[in-house]
PDBQT receptor file of N, H, CA, C and O in Angstrom, charges set to zero:
ATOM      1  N   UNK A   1       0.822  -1.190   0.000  1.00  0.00    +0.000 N 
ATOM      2  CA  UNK A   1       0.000   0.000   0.000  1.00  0.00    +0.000 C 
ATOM      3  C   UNK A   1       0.871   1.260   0.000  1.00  0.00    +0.000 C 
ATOM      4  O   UNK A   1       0.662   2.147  -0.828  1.00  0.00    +0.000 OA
ATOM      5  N   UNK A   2       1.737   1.345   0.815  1.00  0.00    +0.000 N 
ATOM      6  H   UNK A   2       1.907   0.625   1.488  1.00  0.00    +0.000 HD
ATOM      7  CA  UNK A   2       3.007   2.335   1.181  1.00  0.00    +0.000 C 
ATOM      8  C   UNK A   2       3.547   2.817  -0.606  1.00  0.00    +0.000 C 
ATOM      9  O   UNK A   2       3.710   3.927  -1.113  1.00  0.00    +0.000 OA
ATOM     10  N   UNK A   3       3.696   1.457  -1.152  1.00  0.00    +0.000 N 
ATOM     11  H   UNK A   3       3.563   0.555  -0.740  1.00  0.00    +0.000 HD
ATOM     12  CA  UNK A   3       4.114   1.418  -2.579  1.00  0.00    +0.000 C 
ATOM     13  C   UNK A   3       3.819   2.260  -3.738  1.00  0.00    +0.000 C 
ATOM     14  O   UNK A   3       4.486   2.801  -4.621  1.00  0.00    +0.000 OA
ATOM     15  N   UNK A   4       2.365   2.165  -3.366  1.00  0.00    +0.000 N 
ATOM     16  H   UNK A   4       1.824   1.726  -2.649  1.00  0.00    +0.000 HD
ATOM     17  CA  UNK A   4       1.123   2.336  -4.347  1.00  0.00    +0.000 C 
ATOM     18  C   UNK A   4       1.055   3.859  -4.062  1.00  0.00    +0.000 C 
ATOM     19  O   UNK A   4       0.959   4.616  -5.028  1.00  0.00    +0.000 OA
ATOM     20  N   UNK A   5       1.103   4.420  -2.656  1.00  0.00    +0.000 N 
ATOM     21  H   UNK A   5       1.181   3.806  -1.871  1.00  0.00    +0.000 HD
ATOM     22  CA  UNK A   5       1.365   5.946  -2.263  1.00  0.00    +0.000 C 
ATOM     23  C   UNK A   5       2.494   6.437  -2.999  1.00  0.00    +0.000 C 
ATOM     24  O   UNK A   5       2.219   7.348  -3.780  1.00  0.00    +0.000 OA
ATOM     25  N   UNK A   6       3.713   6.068  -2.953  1.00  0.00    +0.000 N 
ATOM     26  H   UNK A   6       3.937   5.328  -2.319  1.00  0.00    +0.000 HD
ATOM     27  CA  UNK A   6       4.786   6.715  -3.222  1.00  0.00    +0.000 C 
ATOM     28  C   UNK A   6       4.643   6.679  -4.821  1.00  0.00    +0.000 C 
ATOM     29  O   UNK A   6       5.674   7.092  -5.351  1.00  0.00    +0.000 OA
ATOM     30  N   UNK A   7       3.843   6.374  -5.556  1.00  0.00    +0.000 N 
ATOM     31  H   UNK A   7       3.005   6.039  -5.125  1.00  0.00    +0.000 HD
ATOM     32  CA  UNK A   7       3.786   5.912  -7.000  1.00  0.00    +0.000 C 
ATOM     33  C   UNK A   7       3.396   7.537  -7.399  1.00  0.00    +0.000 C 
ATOM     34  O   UNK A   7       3.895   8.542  -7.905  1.00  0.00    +0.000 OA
ATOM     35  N   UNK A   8       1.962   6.965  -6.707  1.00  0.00    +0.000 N 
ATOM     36  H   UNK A   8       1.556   6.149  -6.295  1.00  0.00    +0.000 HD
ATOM     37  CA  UNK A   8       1.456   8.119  -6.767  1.00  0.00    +0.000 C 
ATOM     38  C   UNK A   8       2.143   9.447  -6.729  1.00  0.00    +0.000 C 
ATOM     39  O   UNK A   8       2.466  10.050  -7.752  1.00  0.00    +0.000 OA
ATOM     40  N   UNK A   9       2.305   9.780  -5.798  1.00  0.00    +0.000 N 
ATOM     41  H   UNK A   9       2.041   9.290  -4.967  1.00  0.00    +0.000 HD
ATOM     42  CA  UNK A   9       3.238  11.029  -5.520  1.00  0.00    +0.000 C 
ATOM     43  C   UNK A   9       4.010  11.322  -6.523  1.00  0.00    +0.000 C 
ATOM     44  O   UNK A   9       4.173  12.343  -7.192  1.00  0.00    +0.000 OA
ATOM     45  N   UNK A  10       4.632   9.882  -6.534  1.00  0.00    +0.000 N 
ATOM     46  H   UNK A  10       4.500   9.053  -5.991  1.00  0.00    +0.000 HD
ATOM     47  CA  UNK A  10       5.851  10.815  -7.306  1.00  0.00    +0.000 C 
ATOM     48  C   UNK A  10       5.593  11.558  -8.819  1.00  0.00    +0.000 C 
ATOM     49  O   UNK A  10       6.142  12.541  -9.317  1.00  0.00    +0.000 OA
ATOM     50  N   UNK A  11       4.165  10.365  -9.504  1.00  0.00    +0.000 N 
ATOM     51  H   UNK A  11       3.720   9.566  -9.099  1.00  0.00    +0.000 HD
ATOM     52  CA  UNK A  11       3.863  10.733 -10.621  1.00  0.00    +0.000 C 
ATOM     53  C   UNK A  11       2.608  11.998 -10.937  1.00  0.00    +0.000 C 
ATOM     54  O   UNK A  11       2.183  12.448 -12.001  1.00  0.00    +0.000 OA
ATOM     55  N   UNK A  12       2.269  12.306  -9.524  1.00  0.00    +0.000 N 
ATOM     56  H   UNK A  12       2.614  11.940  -8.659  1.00  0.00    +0.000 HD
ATOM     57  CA  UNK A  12       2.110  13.728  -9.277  1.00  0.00    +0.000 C 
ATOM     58  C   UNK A  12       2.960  14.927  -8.629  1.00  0.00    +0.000 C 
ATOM     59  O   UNK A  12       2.271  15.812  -8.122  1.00  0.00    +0.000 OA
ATOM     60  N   UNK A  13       4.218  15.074  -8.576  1.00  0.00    +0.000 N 
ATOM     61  H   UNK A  13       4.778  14.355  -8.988  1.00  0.00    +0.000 HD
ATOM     62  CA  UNK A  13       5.528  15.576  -8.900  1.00  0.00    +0.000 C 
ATOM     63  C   UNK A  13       5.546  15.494  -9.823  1.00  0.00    +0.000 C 
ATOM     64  O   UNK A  13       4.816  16.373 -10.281  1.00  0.00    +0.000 OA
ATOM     65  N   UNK A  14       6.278  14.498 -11.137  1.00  0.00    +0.000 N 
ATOM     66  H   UNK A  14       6.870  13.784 -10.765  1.00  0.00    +0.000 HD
ATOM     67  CA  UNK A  14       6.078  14.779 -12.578  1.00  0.00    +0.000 C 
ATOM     68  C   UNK A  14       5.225  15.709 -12.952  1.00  0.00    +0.000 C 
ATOM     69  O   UNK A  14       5.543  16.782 -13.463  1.00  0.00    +0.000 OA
ATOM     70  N   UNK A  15       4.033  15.308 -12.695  1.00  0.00    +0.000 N 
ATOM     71  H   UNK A  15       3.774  14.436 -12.279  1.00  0.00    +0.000 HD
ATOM     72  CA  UNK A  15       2.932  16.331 -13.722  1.00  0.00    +0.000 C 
ATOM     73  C   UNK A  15       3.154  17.399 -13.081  1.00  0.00    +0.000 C 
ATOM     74  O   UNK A  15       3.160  18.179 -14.033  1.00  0.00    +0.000 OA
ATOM     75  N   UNK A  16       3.400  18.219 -11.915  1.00  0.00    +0.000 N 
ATOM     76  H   UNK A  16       3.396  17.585 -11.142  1.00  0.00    +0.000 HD
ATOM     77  CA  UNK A  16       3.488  19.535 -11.677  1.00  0.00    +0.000 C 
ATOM     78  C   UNK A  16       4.211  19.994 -11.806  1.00  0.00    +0.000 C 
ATOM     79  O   UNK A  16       4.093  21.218 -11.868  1.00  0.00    +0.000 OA
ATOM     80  N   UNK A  17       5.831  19.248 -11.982  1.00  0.00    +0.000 N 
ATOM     81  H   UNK A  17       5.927  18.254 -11.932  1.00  0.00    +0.000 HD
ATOM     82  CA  UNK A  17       6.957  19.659 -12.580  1.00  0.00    +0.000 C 
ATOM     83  C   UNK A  17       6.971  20.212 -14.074  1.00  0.00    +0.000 C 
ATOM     84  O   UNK A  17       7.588  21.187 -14.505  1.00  0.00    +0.000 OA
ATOM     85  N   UNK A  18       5.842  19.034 -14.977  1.00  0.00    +0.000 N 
ATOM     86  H   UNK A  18       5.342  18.243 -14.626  1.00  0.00    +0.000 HD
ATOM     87  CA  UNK A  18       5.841  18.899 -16.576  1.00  0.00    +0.000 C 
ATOM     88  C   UNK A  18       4.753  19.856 -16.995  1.00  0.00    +0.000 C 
ATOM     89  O   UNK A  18       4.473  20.193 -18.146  1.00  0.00    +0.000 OA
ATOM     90  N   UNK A  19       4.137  20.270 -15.767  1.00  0.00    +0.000 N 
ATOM     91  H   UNK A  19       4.365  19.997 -14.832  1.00  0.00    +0.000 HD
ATOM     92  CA  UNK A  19       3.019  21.650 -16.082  1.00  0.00    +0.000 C 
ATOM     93  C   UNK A  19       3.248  22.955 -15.865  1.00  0.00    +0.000 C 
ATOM     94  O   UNK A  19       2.540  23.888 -16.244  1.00  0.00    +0.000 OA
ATOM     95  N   UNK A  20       4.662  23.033 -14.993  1.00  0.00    +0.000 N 
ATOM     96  H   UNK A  20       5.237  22.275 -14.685  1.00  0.00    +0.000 HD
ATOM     97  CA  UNK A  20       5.104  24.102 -14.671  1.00  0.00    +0.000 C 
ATOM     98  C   UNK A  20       5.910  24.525 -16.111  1.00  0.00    +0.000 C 
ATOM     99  O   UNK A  20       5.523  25.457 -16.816  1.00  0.00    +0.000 OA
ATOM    100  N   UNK A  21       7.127  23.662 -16.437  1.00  0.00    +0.000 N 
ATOM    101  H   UNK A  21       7.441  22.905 -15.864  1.00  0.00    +0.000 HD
ATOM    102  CA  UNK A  21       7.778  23.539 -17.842  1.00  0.00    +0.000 C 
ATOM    103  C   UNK A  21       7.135  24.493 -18.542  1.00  0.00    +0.000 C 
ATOM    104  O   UNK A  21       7.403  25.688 -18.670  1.00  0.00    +0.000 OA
ATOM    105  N   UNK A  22       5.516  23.288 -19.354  1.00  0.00    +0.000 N 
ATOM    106  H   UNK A  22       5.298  22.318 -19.250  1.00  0.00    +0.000 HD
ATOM    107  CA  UNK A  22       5.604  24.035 -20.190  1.00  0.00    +0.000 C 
ATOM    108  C   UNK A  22       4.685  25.501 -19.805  1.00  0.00    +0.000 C 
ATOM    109  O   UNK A  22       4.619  26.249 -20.781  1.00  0.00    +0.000 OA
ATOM    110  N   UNK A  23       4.321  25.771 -19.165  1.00  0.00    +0.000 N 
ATOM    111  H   UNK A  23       4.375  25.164 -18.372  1.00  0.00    +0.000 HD
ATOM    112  CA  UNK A  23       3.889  27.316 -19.008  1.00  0.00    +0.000 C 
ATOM    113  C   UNK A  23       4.744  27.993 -18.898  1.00  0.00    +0.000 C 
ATOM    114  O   UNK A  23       4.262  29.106 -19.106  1.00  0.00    +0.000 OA
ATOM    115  N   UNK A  24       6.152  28.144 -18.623  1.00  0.00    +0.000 N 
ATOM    116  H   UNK A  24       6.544  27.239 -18.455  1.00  0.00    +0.000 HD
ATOM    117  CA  UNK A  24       7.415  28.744 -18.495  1.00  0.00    +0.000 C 
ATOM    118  C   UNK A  24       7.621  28.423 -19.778  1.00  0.00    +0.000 C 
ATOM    119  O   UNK A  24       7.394  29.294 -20.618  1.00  0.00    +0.000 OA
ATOM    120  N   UNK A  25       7.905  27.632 -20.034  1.00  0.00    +0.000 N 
ATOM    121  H   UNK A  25       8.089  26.925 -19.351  1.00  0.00    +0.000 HD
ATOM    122  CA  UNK A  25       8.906  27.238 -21.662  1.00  0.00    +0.000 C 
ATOM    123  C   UNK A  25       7.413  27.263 -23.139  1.00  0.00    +0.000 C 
ATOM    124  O   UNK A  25       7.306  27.816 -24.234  1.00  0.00    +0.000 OA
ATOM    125  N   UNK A  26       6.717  26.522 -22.475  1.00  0.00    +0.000 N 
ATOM    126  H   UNK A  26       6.804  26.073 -21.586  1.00  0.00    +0.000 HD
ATOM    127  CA  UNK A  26       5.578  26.863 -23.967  1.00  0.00    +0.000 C 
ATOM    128  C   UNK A  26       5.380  27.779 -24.735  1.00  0.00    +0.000 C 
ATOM    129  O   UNK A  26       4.938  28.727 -24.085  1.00  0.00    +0.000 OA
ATOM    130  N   UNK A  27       5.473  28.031 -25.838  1.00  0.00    +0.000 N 
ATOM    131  H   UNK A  27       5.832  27.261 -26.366  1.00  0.00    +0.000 HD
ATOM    132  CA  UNK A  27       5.026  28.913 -27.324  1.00  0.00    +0.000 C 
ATOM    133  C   UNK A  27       3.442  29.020 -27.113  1.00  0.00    +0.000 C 
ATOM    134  O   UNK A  27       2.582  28.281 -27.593  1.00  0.00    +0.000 OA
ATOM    135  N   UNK A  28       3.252  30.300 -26.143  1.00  0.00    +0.000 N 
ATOM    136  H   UNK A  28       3.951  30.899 -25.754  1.00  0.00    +0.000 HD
ATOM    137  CA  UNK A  28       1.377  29.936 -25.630  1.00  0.00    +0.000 C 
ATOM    138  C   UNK A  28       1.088  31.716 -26.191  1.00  0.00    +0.000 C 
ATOM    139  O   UNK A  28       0.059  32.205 -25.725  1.00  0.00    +0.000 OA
ATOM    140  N   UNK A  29       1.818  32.523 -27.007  1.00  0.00    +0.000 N 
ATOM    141  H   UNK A  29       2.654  32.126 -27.386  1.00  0.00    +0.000 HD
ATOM    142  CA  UNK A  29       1.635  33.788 -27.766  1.00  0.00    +0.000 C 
ATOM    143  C   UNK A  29       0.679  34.108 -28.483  1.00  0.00    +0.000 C 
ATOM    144  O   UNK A  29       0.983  33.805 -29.637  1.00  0.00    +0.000 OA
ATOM    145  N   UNK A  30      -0.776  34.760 -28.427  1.00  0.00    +0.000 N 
ATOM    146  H   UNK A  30      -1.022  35.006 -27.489  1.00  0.00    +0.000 HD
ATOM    147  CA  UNK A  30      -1.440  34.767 -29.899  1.00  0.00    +0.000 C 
ATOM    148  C   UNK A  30      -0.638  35.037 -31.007  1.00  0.00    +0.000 C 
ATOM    149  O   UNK A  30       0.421  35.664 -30.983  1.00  0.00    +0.000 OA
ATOM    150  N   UNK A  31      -1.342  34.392 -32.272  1.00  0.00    +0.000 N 
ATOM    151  H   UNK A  31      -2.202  33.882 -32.292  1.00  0.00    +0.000 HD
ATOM    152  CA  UNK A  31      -0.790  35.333 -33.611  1.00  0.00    +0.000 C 
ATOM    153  C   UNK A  31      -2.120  36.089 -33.894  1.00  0.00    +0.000 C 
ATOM    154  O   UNK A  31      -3.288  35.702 -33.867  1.00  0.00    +0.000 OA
ATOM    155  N   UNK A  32      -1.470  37.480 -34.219  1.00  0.00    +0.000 N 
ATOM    156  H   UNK A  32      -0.521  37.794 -34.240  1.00  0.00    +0.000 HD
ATOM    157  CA  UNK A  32      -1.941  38.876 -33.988  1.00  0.00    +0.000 C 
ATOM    158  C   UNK A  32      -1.784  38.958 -35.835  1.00  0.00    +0.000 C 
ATOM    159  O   UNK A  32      -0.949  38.341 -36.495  1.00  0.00    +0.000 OA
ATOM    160  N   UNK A  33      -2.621  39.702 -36.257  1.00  0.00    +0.000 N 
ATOM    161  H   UNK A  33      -3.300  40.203 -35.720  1.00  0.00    +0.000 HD
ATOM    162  CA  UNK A  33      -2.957  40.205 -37.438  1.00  0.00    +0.000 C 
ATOM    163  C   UNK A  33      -4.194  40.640 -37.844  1.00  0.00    +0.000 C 
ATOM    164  O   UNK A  33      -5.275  40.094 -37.625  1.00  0.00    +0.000 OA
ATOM    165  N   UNK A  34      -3.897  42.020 -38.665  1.00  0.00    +0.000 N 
ATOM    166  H   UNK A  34      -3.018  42.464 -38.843  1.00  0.00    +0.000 HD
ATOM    167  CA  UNK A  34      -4.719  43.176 -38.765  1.00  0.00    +0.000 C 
ATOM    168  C   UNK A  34      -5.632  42.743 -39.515  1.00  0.00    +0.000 C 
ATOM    169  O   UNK A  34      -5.457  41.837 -40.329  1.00  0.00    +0.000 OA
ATOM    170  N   UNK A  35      -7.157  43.588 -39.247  1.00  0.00    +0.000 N 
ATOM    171  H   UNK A  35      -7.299  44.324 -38.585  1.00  0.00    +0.000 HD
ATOM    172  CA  UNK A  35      -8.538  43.125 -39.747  1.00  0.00    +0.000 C 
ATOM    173  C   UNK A  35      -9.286  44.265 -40.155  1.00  0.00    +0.000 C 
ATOM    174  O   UNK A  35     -10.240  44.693 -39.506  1.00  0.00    +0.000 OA
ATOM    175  N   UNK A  36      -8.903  44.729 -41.140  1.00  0.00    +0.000 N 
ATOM    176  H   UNK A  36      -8.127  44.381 -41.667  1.00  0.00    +0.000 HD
ATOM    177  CA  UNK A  36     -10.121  45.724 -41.898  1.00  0.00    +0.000 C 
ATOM    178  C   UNK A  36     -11.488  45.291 -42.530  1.00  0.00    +0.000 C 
ATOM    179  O   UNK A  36     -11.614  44.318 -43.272  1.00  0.00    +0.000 OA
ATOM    180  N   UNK A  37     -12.277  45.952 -42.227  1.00  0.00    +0.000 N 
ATOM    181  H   UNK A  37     -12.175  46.743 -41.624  1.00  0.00    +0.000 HD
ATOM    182  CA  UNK A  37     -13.619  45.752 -42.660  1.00  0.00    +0.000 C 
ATOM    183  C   UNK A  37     -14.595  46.675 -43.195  1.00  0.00    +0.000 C 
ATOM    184  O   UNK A  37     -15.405  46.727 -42.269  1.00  0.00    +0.000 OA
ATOM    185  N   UNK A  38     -15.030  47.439 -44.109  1.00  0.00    +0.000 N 
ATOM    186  H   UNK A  38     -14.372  47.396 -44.861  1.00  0.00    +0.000 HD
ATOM    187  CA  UNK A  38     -15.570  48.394 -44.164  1.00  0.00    +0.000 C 
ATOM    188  C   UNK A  38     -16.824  48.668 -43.617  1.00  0.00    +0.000 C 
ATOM    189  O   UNK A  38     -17.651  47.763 -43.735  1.00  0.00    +0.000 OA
ATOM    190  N   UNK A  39     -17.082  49.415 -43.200  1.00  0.00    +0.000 N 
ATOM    191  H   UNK A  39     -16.411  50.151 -43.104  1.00  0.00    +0.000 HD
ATOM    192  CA  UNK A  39     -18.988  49.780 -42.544  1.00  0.00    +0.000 C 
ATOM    193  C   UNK A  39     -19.331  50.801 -42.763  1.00  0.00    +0.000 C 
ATOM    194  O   UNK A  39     -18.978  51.964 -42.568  1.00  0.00    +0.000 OA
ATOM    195  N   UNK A  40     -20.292  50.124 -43.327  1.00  0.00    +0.000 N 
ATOM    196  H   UNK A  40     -20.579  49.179 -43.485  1.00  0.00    +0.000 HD
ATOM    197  CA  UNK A  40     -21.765  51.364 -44.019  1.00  0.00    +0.000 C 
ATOM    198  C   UNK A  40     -22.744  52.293 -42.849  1.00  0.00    +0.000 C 
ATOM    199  O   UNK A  40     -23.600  51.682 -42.209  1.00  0.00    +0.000 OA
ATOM    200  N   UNK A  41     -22.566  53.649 -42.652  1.00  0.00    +0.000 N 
ATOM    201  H   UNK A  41     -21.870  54.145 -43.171  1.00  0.00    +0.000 HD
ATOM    202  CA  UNK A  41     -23.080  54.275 -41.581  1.00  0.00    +0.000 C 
ATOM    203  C   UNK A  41     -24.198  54.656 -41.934  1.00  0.00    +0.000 C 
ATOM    204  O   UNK A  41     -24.140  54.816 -43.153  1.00  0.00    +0.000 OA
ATOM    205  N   UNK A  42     -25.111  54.877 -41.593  1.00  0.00    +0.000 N 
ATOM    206  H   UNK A  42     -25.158  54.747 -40.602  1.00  0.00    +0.000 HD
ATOM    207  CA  UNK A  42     -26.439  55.775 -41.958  1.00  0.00    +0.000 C 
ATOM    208  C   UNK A  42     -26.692  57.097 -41.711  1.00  0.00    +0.000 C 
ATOM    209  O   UNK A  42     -27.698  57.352 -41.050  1.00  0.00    +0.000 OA
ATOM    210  N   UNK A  43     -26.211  57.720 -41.978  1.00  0.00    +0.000 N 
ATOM    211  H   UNK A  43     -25.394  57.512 -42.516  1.00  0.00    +0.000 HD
ATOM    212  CA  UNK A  43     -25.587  59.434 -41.675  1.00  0.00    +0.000 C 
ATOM    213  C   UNK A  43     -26.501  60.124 -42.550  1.00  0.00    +0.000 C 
ATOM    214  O   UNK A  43     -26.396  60.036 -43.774  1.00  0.00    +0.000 OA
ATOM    215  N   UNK A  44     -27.657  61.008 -41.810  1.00  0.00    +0.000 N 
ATOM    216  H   UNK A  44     -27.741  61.080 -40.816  1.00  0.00    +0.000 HD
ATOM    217  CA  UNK A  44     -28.298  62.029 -42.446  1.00  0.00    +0.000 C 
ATOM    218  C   UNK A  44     -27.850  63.068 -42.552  1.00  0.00    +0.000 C 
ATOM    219  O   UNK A  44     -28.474  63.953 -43.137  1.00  0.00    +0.000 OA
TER     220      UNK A  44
């Protein structure tokens, strides 16, 4: 049982280690690019 704990753990260490990574290291940037559109006003 002791076993089965320490498994655990440790492979939740990994994942918070491997989630920290990539939010530090990940390519998580929008790509940004311009959007023209024309609009028709109703102007008396």
């Amino acid at each position: 049982m002791f076993r089965l704990f320490k498994v655990l753990v440790f492979l939740a260490l990994v994942a918070f280690v491997g989630l920290t990574g990539y939010a530090y290291l990940g390519d998580m940037s929008p790509v940004q690019s311009e959007v023209v559109e024309p609009v028709t006003l109703d102007g008396k």
